[in-house]
N, C-alpha and C positions, 0 to 999 in steps of 0.2 A: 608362079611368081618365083623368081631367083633371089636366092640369101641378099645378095647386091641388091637389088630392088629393094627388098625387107628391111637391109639397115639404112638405105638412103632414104628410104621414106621416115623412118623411126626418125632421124635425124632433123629431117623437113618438117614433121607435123606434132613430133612428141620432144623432141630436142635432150640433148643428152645430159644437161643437168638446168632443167626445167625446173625440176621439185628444190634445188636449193634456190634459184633466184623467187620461185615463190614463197617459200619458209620465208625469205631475208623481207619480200613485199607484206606479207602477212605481221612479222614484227612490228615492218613502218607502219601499217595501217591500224592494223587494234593491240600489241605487246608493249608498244611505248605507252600509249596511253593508257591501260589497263594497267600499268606499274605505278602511273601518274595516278590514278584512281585511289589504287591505295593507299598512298601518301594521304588523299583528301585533304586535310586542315591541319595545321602542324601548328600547336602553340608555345611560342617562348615567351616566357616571363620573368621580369629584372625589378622584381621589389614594387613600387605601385605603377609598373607601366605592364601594360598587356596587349601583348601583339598576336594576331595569327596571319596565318598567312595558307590562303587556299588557293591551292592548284586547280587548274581548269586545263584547258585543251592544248594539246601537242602538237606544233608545228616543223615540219624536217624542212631546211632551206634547199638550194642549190650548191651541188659543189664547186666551190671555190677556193681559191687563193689571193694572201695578202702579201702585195709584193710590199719592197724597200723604203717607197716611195709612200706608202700609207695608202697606197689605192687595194682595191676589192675586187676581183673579176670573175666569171666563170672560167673551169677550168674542164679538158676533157684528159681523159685515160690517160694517151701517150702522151703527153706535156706531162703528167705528172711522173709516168716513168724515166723520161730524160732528165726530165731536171732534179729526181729523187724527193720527190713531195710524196706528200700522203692523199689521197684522193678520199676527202670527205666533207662534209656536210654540216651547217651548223643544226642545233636543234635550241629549239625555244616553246618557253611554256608560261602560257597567262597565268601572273600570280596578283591575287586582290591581294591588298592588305589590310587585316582589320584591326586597326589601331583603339583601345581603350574602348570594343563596342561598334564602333563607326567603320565604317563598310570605306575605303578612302580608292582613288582609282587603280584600275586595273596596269599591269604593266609585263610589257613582252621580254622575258627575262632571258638572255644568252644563259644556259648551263651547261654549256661543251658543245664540242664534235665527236660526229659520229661516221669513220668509214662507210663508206659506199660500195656496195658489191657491183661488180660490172655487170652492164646490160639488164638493173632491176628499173624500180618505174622511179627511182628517184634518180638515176644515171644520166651525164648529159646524153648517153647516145639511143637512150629508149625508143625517140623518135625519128630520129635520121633514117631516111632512105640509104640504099647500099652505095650510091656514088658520093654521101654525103658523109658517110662512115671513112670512104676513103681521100676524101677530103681532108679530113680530120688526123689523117693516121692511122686509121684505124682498119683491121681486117676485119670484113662483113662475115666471115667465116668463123671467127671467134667465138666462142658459148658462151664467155662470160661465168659468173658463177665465183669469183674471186675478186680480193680487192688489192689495193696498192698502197701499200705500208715501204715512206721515205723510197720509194720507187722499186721495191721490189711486191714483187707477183704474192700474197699468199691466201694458202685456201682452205679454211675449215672441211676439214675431214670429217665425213661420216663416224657417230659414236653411237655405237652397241653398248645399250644398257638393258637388266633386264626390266621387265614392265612394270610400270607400278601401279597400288593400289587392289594387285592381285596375288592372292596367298598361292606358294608352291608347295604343295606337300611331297617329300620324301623322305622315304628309308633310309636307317642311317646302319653299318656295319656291327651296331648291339645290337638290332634288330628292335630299335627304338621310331620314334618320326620325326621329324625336323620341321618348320615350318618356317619359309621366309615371307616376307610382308616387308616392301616398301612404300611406304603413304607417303602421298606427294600432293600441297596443295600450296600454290600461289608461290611455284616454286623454290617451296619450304620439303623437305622429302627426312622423313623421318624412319631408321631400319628397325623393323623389329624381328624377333625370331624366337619361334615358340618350340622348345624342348619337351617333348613326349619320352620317359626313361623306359628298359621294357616293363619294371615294375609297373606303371601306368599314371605314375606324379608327371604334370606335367608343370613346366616353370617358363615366364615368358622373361626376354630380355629388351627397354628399348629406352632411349634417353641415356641417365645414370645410373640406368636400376640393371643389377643382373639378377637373374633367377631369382626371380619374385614367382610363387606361388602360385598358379592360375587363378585358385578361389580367392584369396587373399585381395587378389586387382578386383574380380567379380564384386566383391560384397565393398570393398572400397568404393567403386559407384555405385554405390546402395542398392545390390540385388544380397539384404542377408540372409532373406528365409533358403534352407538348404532344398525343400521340396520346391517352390519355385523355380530354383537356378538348376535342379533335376529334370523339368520339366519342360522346360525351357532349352536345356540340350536334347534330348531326344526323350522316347517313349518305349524302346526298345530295351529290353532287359539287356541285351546281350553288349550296348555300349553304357549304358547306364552302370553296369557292374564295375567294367574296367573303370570306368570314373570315380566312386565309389572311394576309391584308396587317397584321393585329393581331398576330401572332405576330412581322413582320419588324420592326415600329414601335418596339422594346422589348430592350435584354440583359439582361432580366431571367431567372433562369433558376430559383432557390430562392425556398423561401418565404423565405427571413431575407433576403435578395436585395430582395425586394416591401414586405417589411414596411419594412423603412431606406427606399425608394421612399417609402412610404407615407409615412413620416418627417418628408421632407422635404418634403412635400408640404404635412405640418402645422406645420411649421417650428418643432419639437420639439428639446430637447439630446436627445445621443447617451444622453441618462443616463436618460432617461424616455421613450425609444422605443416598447421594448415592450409594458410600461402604458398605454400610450397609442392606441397599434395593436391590441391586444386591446381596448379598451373601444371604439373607436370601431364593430371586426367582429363584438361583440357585440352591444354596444349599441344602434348606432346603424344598424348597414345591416339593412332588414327586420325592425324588430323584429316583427313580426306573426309570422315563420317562429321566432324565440324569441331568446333572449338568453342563450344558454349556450354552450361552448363545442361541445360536443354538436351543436349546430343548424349547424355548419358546413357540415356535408355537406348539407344541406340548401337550403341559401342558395347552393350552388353549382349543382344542380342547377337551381332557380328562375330565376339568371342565366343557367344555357345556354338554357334555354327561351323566356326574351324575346330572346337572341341569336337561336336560331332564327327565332323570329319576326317579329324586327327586319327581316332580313335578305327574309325573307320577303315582310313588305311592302313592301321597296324593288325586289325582282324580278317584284314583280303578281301572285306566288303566293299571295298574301292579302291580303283587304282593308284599308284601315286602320278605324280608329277615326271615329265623328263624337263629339266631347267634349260636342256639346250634344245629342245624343242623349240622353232621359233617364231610360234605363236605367245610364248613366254617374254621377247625378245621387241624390245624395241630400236628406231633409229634417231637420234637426236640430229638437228638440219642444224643450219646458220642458223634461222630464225630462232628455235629454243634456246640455241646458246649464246646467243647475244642478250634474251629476254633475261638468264641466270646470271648473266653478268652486269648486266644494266642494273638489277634489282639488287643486286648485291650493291656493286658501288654505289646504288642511292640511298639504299635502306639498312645498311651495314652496320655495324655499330661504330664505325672510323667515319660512317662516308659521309654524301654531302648535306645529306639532312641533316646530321648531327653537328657536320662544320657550320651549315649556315647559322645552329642556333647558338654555338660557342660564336661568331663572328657578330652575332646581336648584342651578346652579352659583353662581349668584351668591349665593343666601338659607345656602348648607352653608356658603360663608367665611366668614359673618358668626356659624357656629357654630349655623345652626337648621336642623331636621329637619325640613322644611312637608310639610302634606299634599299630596295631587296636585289638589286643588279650590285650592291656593294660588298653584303653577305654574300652572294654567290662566289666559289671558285672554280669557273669555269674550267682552267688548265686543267686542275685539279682531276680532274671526270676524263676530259679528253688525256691526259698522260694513260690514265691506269688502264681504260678501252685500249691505246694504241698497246703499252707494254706487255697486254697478255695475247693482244695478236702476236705482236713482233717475238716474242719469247716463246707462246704456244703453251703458258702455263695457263690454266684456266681452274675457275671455279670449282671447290671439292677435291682439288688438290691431283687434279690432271694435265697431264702437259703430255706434249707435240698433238694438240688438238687443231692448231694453225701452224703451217707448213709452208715453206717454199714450196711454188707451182714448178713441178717440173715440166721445164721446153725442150729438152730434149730433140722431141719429136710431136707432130698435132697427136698423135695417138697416147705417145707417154701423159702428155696434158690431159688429154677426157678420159684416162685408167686411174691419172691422180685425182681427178675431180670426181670419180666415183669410188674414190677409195674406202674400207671401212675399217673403224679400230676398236678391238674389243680392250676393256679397262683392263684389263687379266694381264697381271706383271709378267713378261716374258723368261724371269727369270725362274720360274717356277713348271713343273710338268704341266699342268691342267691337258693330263691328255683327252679325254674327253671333249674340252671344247675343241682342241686341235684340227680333233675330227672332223670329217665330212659327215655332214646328220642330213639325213633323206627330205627333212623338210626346206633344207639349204636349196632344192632341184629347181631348176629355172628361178630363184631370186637371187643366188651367190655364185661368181665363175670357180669350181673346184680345183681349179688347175692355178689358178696367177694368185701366189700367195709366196711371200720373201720363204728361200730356203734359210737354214739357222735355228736362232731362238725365236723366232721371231714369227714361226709356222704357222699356221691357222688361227695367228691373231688378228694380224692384219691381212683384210680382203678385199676383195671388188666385188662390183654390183655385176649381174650379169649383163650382156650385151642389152638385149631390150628390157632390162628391167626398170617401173617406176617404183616411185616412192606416194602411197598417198600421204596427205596431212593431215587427217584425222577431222575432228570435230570439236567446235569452238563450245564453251561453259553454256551456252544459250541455244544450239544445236541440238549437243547433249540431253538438256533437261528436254527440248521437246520432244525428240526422240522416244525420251525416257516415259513423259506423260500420254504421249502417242498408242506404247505397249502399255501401258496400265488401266489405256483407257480399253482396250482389249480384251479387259479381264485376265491378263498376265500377273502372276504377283510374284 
C-alpha cells in the first residue's frame, strides 16, 4: 500500500477532524443538559411569594435567521458567510414553575443561541448528498470542524493541558519533592500542590491556604490519633521515620485545635470559622473525591497515599514523575470548551441564573407576576458565547483558543484544524516543554511547529493521528465496578 493510498483512505474513512465535530455532537447530546442538570430547581423568594422554577430537558433548534421583515428561515453555511451572519442555533429548555407549592404549566423557554460547528449532526448540511452540498454552495470536500462567527471562518484550537485528578511527583533542585494535583469535577478544577522540604516537613497549598502543614489538614478531617494517621501512611520504618518530623513541626493535637489553625490561616473572624473551615474540606480540597461531609475519610486516605509516595520518591524507592510525559497530558476538543463556558455563563456568579432571579425580584416590586420567557435574558448568554469565540478569550483566563481558519491553502486549513496550543506563556524558556519528548512519536508532527518564541508551544497533530473522547461519568463508574468486581482493589 502507497503513503497516497494511506492518507486518502485516513481521509475517506477516519476523516481529518472527526474527533472535534464529535466533541461539538457529544456537547449537544449529554453536556448541555448535564449543565441543565445541575442547575435542577432554582428557588427565588420576594417576601411571602415563593417561586421555583425547575429545569427539564434541552432542546437545540435549527439554524436559522431573522430577517427585516420579522420572518424566521433556515439558514446553510455559505449564506451565512456572504451575508456576514453568524451560523447558529437557538437553544430552549422546559422550565415548570412552582409557584407558592403548585406545580403551574410547563413552558419552552428561549435562553440564547448557540453557534453551530460545520458538518456536526445539528448542521443543515449533515444530511445532504454531495450534489446537494453543491447545490447549496457548498464543497462536498470541506471537513468542517469550524463555525461562522458574523461571517468569518473560526476554529477552536486544540488545548494541551496537563491531566487532572492525577498526582505528578517530582524532584525539585533542594533535593526536596513537589507534588501537583489538579482536581477537576463538574467542571470546577481546583490546583493543589504539595511541598516535601529536604528536612521532610511537608506543607500542602490549595484554595487560600498556603503552606498549611500536612498533619494539620490530616487531623482537621478528623484523623487525630497520631498512630492511626502512622499507620495509615505506611508500615515501613524507613518512610515512617522521614514522616516523623511532621508530627514534631505542629501542637496541634484536636480536630477543633486544626480547624482554628486552619482559621488563621484564612485570616477569618472567630465568628465564621467554622463555616468556613468546613466549606473549604468540602469544597475545595479534592473535589473530584466528593464534596460532602461523608467524603472525608476519603480524602484522608488519598493524602496518606501521596504521603507515602512522596516520601518514596525522595528515598529512590520510586521513581518520579516526567510532567511532559504525555501520558500526563491531556487534549481539550470543542465539545469541553464549550461545556466550560456554557457552565460558566449559566452558573457564574454574574450569569443567567443569578440574572433571572434579580429579574423576579425586581419586576414582583413593581407588583407584576412575569412569565419565566420575561426573566430570561436571552442576548445576554448568546452576546458572551459569540464574544469569547470572536475574541478567543476563553474561560480561566486563556485566549487565542478560537482563531481564524486559515484558507490559504486546503492543506493550511486541516494543519489549522489540527493545531495544538500548550497554555505555557511564550514569553518564558520552558525549555523542556519546547522539546521533542519520545512519547510525542507518531501523535505529534516534530517538525511544523512556528520558528520564534513561539517553538514547541504550538503544534500539529500528526498526519494519521486520532483523538479519542474518553469516557462518560456512567462509563466510568462501570468500568470502575467491572474491575472491582475482579477482586481489583
Amino acid at each position: 500500500m502507497s503513503f497516497v493510498t494511506l492518507v486518502k483512505g485516513f481521509e475517506k474513512e477516519r476523516e481529518w477532524v472527526k474527533y472535534q465535530i464529535e466533541s461539538f455532537n457529544n456537547f449537544i447530546d449529554f453536556g448541555l443538559q448535564k449543565i441543565i442538570d445541575e442547575v435542577g430547581v432554582v428557588r427565588v423568594i420576594q417576601e411571602a411569594e415563593d417561586l421555583k422554577l425547575k429545569f427539564g430537558k434541552v432542546e437545540i433548534g435549527t439554524p436559522t435567521i431573522h430577517e427585516a421583515d420579522g420572518s424566521t428561515r433556515t439558514v446553510y453555511p455559505n449564506e451565512a458567510r456572504i451575508r456576514n451572519l453568524t451560523y447558529m442555533a437557538p437553544i430552549y429548555v422546559n422550565i415548570t414553575p412552582i409557584f407558592n407549592g403548585v406545580q403551574e404549566k410547563m413552558e419552552r423557554v428561549h435562553v440564547g443561541n448557540l453557534p453551530i460547528m460545520v458538518r456536526s449532526k445539528v448542521c443543515t448540511l449533515s444530511d445532504l448528498e454531495e450534489s446537494e452540498n453543491i447545490d447549496v454552495g457548498e464543497d462536498p470536500t470541506d471537513p468542517g470542524g469550524y463555525f461562522i462567527v458574523n461571517g468569518t471562518e473560526r476554529v477552536l484550537v486544540l488545548i494541551e493541558e496537563i491531566t487532572s485528578n492525577k498526582p505528578i511527583f517530582e524532584k525539585t533542585p533542594e533535593e526536596g519533592v513537589m507534588v501537583r494535583i489538579n482536581s477537576e469535577k463538574s467542571g470546577f478544577k481546583q490546583r493543589h500542590l504539595i511541598e516535601m522540604k529536604p528536612d521532610g516537613e511537608i506543607t500542602i497549598s490549595f484554595a487560600n491556604i498556603k503552606k498549611l502543614p500536612i498533619v494539620v489538614l490530616l487531623k482537621a478531617l478528623g484523623l487525630e490519633n497520631d498512630k492511626e494517621m502512622c499507620s495509615l501512611i505506611s508500615k515501613d520504618d524507613r518512610i515512617l521515620n522521614e514522616f516523623y518530623t511532621n508530627l514534631y513541626e505542629t501542637d496541634v493535637i484536636t480536630t477543633e485545635e486544626a480547624k482554628a489553625f486552619v482559621g488563621r490561616k484564612l485570616k477569618v473572624s472567630k465568628d465564621y470559622v467554622d463555616e468556613r473551615v468546613n466549606q473549604i474540606l468540602d469544597r475545595y480540597l479534592f473535589p473530584h473525591l466528593g464534596q460532602e461531609l461523608s467524603d472525608r475519610a476519603l480524602k484522608d486516605k488519598y493524602i496518606a497515599r501521596i504521603i507515602r509516595k512522596c516520601i518514596s520518591v525522595k528515598l529512590g524507592m520510586s521513581p518520579e514523575d516526567d510532567i511532559d510525559h504525555y501520558s500526563n497530558k491531556r487534549l481539550l476538543m470543542s465539545g469541553e470548551l464549550f461545556e466550560q463556558l456554557f457552565r460558566s455563563i449559566l452558573l457564574g456568579r454574574w450569569g443567567l441564573i443569578a440574572k433571572m432571579t434579580y429579574n423576579y425580584q425586581k419586576l414582583v416590586k413593581r407588583g407584576k407576576f412575569p412569565s419565566v420567557q420575561s426573566i430570561i435574558e436571552a442576548n445576554t448568554v448568546t452576546k458572551q458565547i459569540l464574544s469569547s469565540l470572536a475574541t478567543g478569550t476563553w474561560i480561566g483566563g486563556r485566549t487565542g483558543v478560537s482563531q481564524r481558519l486559515d484558507r490559504s491553502s486546503f492543506i493550511k486549513s486541516i494543519s489549522h484544524l489540527r493545531s495544538v496550543l500548550s497554555p505555557l506563556t511564550s514569553t518564558q524558556e520552558h525549555f523542556k516543554a519546547r522539546q521533542v519528548h519520545p512519547t510525542e512519536w507518531g501523535r505529534l508532527c516534530p517538525a511544523e511547529t512556528p520558528e520564534g518564541s513561539s517553538i514547541g508551544l504550538r503544534k500539529h497533530l500528526a498526519l494519521l493521528t486520532e483523538i479519542t473522547a474518553g469516557l462518560s461519568d456512567k462509563d466510568e463508574t462501570e468500568l470502575l465496578n467491572s474491575i472491582k468486581g475482579r477482586g481489583v482493589k
